[in-house]
N, C-alpha and C positions, 0 to 999 in steps of 0.2 A: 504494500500500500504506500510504503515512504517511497519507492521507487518511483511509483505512475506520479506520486504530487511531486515529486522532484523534477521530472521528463517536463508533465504538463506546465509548472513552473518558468520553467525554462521557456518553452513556447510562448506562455504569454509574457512574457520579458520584450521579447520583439514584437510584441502583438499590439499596442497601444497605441500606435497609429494606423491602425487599419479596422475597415470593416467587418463585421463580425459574418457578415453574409459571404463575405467572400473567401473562396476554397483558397488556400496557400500549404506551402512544404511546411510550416509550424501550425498547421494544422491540431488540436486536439483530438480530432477522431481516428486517425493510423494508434496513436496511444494507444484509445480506451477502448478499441474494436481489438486492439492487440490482446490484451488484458481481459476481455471477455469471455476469447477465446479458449482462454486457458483454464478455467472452471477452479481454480482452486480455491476461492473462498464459497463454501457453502452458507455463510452466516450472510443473514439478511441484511442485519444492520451493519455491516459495515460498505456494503455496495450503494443501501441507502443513503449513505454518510458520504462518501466519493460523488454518487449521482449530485448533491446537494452542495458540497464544497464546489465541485467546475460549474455548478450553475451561478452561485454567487463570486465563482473566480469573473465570469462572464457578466454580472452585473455591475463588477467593481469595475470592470474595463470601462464598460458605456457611462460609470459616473467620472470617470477621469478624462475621459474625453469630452465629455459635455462642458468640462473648467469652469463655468459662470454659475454661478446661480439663477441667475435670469434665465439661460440656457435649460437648467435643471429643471427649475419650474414648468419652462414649455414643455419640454419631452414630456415630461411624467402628466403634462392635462393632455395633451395628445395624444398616452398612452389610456382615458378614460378616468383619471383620475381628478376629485374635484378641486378648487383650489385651495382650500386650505391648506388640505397634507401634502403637497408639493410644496408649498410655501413655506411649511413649516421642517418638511426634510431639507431643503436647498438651504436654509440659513440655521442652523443648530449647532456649525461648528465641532463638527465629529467627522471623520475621517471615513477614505471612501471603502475601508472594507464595511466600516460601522454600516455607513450606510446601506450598501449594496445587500447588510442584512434585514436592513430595516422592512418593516412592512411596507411605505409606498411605493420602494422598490420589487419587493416580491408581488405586490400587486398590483405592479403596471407590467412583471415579464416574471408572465407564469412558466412550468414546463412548459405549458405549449408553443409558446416563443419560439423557447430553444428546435421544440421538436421539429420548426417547419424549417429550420436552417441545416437539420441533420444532423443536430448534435446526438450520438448516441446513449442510451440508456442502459446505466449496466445491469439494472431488472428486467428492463424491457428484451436483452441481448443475452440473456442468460437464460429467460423463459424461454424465448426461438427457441435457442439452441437446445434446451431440453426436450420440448417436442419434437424437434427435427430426429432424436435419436430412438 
């Protein structure tokens, strides 16, 4: 598990100027499709733990790109969100992993965010693969 957040780390090191839509060689899915593959963790919780750390690895990107608050706020009412709690996440002065955990962040970019960009799921990738056998 230190291994995959070590790999993926690394990827998102160069990954902060760039879109999230877009497929590149520091890609995090060659990782976590790698890693799937290899079925050694049987325990639930800790795929669930991995699935949820690269999701908010992935929402800390888009609030350090965003830099403004002003910025911050648009995104997140954009995302459906009303404007208090955008107003009130953009200016709180906590930092972006803080907030990438915060609630108006996980509730402007649900899983399914991620899903339509093809980020994969190691629940999702592990049940395949157990059917498939």
């Amino acid at each position: 598990m230190l291994r995959l957040k070590g790999k993926l780390k690394a990827a998102f090191r160069t990954g902060r100027g760039r879109a999230l839509a877009l497929p590149s060689k520091t890609s995090p899915r060659p990782c976590v499709a790698g890693w799937a593959y290899f079925r050694l963790t049987e325990v639930k919780g800790i795929r669930e733990e991995l699935d949820g750390w690269l999701r908010r690895r992935l929402r800390c990107i888009l609030w350090r790109q965003w830099k403004r608050p002003a910025t911050r706020v648009t995104r997140l009412m954009q995302r459906g969100l009303t404007e208090q709690r955008p107003c009130d996440s953009a200016s709180n002065g906590h930092g972006p992993w803080w907030n990438a955990g915060a609630s108006p962040m996980h509730g402007a970019f649900r899983k399914a965010f991620f899903d339509q960009f093809g980020l994969i799921s190691l629940q999702q990738e592990l049940r395949s693969l157990n059917h498939a056998s």
